[in-house]
PyMOL commands that place a pseudoatom at each C-alpha (Angstrom):
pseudoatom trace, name=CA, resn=UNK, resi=1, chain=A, elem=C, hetatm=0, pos=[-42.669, 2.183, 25.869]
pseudoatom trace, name=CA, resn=UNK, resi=2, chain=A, elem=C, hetatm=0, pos=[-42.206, 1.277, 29.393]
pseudoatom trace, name=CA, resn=UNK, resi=3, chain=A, elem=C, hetatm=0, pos=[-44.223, -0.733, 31.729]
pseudoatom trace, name=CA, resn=UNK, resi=4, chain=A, elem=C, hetatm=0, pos=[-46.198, 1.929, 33.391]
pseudoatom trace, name=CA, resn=UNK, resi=5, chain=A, elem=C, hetatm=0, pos=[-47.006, 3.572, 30.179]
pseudoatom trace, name=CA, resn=UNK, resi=6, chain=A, elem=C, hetatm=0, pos=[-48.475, 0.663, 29.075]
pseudoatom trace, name=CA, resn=UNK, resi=7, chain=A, elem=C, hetatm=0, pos=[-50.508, 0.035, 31.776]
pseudoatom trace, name=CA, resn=UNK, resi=8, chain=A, elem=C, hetatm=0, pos=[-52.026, 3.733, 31.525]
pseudoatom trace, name=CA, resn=UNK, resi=9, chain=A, elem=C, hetatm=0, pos=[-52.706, 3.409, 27.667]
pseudoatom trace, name=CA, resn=UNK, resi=10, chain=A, elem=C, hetatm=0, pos=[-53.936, 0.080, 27.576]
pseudoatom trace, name=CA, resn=UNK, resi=11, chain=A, elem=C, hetatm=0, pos=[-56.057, -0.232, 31.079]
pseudoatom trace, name=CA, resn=UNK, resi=12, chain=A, elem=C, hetatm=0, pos=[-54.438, -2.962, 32.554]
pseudoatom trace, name=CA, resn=UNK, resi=13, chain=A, elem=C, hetatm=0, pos=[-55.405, -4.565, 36.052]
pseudoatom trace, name=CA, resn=UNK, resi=14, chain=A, elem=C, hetatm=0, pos=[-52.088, -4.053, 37.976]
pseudoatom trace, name=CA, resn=UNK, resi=15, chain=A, elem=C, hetatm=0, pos=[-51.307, -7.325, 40.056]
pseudoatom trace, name=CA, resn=UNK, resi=16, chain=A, elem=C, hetatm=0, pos=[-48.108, -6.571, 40.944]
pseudoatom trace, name=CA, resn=UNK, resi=17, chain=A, elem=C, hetatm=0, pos=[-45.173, -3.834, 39.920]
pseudoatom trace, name=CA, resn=UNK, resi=18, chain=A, elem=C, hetatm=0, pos=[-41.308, -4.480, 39.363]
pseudoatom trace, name=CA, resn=UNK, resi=19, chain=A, elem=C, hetatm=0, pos=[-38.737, -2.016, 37.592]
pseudoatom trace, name=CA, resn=UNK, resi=20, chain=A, elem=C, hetatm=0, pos=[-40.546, 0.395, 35.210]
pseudoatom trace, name=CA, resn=UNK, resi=21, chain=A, elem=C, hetatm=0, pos=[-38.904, -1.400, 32.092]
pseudoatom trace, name=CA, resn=UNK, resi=22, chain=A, elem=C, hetatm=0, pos=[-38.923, -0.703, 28.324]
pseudoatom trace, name=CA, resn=UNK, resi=23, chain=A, elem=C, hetatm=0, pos=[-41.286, -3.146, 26.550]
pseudoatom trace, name=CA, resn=UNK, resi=24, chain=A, elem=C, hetatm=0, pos=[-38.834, -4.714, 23.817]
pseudoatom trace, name=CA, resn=UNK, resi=25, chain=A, elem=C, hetatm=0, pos=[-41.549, -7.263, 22.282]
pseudoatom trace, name=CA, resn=UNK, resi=26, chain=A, elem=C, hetatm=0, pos=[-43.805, -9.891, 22.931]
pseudoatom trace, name=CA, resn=UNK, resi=27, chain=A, elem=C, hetatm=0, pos=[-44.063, -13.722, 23.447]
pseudoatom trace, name=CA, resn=UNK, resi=28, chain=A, elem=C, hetatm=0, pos=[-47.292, -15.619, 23.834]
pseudoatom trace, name=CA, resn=UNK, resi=29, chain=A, elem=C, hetatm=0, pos=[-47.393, -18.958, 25.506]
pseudoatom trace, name=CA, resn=UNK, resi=30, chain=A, elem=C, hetatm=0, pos=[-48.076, -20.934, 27.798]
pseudoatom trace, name=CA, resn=UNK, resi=31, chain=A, elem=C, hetatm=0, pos=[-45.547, -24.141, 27.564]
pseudoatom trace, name=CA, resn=UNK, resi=32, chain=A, elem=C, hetatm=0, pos=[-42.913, -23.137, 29.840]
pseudoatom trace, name=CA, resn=UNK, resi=33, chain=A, elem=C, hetatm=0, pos=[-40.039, -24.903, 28.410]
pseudoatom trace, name=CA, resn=UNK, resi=34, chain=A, elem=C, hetatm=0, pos=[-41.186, -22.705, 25.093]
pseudoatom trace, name=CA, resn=UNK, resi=35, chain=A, elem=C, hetatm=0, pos=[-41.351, -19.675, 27.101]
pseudoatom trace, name=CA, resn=UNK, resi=36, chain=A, elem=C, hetatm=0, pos=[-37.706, -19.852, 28.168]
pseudoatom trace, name=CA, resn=UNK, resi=37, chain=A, elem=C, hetatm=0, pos=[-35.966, -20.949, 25.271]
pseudoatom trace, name=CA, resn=UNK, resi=38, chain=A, elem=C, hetatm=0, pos=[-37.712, -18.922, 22.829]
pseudoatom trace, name=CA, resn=UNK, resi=39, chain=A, elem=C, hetatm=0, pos=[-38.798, -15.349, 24.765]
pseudoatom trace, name=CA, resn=UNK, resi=40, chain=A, elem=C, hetatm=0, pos=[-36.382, -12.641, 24.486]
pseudoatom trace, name=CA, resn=UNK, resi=41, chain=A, elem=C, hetatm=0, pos=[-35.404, -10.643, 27.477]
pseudoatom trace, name=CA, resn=UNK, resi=42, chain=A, elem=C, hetatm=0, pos=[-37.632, -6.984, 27.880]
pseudoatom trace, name=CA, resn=UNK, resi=43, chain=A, elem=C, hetatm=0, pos=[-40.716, -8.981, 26.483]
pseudoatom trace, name=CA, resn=UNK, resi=44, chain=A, elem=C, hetatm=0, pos=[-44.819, -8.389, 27.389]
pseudoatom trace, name=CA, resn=UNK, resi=45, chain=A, elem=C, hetatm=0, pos=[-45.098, -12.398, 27.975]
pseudoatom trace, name=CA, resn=UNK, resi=46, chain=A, elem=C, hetatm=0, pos=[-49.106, -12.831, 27.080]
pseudoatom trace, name=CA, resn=UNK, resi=47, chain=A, elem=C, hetatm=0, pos=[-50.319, -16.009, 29.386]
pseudoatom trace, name=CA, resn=UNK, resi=48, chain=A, elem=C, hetatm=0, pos=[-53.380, -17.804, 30.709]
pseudoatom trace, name=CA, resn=UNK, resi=49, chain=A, elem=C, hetatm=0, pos=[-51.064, -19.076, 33.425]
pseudoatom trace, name=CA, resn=UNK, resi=50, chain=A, elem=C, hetatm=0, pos=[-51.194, -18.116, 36.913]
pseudoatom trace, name=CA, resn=UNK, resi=51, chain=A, elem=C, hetatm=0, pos=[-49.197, -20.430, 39.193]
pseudoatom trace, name=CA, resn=UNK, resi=52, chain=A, elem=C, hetatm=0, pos=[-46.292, -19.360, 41.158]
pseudoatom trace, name=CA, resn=UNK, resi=53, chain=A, elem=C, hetatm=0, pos=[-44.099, -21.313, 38.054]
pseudoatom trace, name=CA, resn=UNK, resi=54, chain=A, elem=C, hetatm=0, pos=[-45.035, -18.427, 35.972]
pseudoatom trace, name=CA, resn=UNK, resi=55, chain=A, elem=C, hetatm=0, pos=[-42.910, -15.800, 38.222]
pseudoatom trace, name=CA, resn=UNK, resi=56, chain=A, elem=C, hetatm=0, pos=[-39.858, -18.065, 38.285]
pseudoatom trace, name=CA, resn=UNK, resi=57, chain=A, elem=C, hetatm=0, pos=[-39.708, -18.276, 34.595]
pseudoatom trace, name=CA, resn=UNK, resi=58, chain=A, elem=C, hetatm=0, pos=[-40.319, -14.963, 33.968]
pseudoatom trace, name=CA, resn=UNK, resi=59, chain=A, elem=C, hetatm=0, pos=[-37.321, -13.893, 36.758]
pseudoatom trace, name=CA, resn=UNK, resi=60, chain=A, elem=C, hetatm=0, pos=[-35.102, -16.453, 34.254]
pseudoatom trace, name=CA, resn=UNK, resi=61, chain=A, elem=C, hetatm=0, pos=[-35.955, -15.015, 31.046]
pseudoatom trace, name=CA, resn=UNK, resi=62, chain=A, elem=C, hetatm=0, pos=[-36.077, -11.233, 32.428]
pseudoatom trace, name=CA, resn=UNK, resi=63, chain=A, elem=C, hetatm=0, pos=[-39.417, -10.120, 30.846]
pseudoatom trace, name=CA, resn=UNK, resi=64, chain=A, elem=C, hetatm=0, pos=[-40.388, -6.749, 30.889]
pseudoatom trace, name=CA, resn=UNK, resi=65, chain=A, elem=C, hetatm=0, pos=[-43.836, -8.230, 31.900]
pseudoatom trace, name=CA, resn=UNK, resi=66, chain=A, elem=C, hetatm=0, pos=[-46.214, -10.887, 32.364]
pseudoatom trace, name=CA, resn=UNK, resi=67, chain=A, elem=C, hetatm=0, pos=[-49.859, -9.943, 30.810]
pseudoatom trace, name=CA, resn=UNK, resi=68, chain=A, elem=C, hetatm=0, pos=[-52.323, -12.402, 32.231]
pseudoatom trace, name=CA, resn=UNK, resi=69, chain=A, elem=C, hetatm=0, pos=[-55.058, -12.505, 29.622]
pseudoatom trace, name=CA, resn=UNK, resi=70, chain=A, elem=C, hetatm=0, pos=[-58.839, -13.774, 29.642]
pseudoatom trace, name=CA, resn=UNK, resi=71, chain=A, elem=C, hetatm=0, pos=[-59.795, -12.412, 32.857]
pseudoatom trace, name=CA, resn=UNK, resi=72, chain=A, elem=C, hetatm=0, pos=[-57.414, -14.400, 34.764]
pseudoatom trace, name=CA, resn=UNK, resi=73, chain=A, elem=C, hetatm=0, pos=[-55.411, -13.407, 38.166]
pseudoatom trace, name=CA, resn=UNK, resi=74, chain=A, elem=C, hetatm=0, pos=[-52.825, -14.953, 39.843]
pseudoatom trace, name=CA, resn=UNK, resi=75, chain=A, elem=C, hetatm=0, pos=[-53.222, -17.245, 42.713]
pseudoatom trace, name=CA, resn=UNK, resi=76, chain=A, elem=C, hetatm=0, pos=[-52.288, -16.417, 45.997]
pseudoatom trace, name=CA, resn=UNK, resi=77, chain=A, elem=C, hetatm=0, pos=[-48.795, -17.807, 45.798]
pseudoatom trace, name=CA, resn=UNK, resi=78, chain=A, elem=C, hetatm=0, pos=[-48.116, -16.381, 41.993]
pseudoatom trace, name=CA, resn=UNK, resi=79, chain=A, elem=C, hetatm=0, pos=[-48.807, -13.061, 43.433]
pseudoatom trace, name=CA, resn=UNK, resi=80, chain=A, elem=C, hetatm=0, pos=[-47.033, -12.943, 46.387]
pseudoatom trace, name=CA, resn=UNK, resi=81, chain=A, elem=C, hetatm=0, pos=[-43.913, -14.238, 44.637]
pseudoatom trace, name=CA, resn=UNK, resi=82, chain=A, elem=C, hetatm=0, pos=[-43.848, -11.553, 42.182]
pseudoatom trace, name=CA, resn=UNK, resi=83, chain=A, elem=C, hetatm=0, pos=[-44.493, -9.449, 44.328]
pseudoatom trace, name=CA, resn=UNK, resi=84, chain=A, elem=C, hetatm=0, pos=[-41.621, -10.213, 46.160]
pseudoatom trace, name=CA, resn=UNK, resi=85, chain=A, elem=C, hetatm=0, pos=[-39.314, -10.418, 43.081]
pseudoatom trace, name=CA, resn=UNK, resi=86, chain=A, elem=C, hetatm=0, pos=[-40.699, -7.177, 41.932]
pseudoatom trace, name=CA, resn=UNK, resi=87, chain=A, elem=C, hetatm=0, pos=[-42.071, -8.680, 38.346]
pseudoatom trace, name=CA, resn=UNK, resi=88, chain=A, elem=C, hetatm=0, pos=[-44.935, -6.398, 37.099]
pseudoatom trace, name=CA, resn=UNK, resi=89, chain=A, elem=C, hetatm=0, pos=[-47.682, -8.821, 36.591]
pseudoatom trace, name=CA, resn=UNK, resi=90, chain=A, elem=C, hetatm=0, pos=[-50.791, -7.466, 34.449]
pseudoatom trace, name=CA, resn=UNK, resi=91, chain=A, elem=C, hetatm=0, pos=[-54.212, -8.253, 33.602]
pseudoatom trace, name=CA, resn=UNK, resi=92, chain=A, elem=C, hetatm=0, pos=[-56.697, -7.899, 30.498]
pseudoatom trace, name=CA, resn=UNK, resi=93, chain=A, elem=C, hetatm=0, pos=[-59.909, -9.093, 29.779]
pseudoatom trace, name=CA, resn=UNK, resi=94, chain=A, elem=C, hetatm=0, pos=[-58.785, -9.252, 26.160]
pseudoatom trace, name=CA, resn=UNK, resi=95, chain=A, elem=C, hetatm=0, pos=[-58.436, -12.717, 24.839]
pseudoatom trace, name=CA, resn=UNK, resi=96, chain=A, elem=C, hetatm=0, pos=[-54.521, -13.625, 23.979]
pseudoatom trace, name=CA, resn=UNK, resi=97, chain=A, elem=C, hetatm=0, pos=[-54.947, -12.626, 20.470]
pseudoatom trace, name=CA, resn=UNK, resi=98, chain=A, elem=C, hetatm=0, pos=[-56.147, -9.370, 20.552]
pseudoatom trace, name=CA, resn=UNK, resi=99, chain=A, elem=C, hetatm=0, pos=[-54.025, -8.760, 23.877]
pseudoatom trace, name=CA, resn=UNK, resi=100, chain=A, elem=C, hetatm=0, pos=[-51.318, -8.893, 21.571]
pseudoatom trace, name=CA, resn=UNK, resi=101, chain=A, elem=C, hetatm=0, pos=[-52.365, -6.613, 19.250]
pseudoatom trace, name=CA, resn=UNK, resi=102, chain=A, elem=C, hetatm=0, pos=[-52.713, -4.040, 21.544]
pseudoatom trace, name=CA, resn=UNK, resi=103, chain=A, elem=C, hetatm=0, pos=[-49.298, -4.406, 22.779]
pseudoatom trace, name=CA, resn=UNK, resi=104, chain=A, elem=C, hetatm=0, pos=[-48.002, -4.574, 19.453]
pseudoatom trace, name=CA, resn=UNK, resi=105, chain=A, elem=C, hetatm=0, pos=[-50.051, -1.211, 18.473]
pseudoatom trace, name=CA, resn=UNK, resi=106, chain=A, elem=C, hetatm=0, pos=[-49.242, 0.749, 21.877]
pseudoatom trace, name=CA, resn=UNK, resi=107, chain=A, elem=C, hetatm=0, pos=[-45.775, -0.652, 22.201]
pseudoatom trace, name=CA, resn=UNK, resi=108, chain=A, elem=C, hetatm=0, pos=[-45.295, -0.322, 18.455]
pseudoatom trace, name=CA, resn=UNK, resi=109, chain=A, elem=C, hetatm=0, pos=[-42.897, -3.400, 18.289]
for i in range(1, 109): cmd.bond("trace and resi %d" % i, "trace and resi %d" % (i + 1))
show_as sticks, trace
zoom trace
């Protein structure tokens, strides 16, 4: 399922949009040096992050997506770096565990 799909069937807040990518799987974490040597490329990365770190890691490991969960929203120079690098950043209410079973279930991966 790509991206914008998602966003649709799950009601995601839409911080930011990139390439309208095929959702592959999903990694949740927060400990970047986990993140990058564990995530596979086309993931939904679930985070409570939102520092401008969070867009360079997910421009190295080539996510599909970064799902900001818990109500949180990037700050001002997260989002205007993804922006610029065109990563589709997302938000949910949804705590990180049941974020991920609803992109498991719509994404059926």
């Amino acid at each position: 399922m790509n991206v914008s799909q998602f966003v649709k069937e799950a009601g995601c807040t839409v911080f930011s949009e990139g390439e309208d990518r095929a959702i592959e799987s999903g990694y949740c974490g927060d400990f970047l040096s986990n993140i990058i040597s564990r995530a596979t490329d086309a993931c939904a990365w679930l985070t409570v992050m939102n520092n401008v770190n969070v867009a360079a890691v997910a421009t190295l490991i080539d996510c599909a997506c970064v799902l900001l969960c818990e109500g949180v929203a990037p700050d001002e120079a997260f989002a205007a770096r993804a922006a610029s690098l065109g990563i589709w950043v997302l938000g949910t209410k949804e705590n990180v565990f049941e974020a991920c079973k609803t992109v498991a279930r719509i994404c059926n991966v």
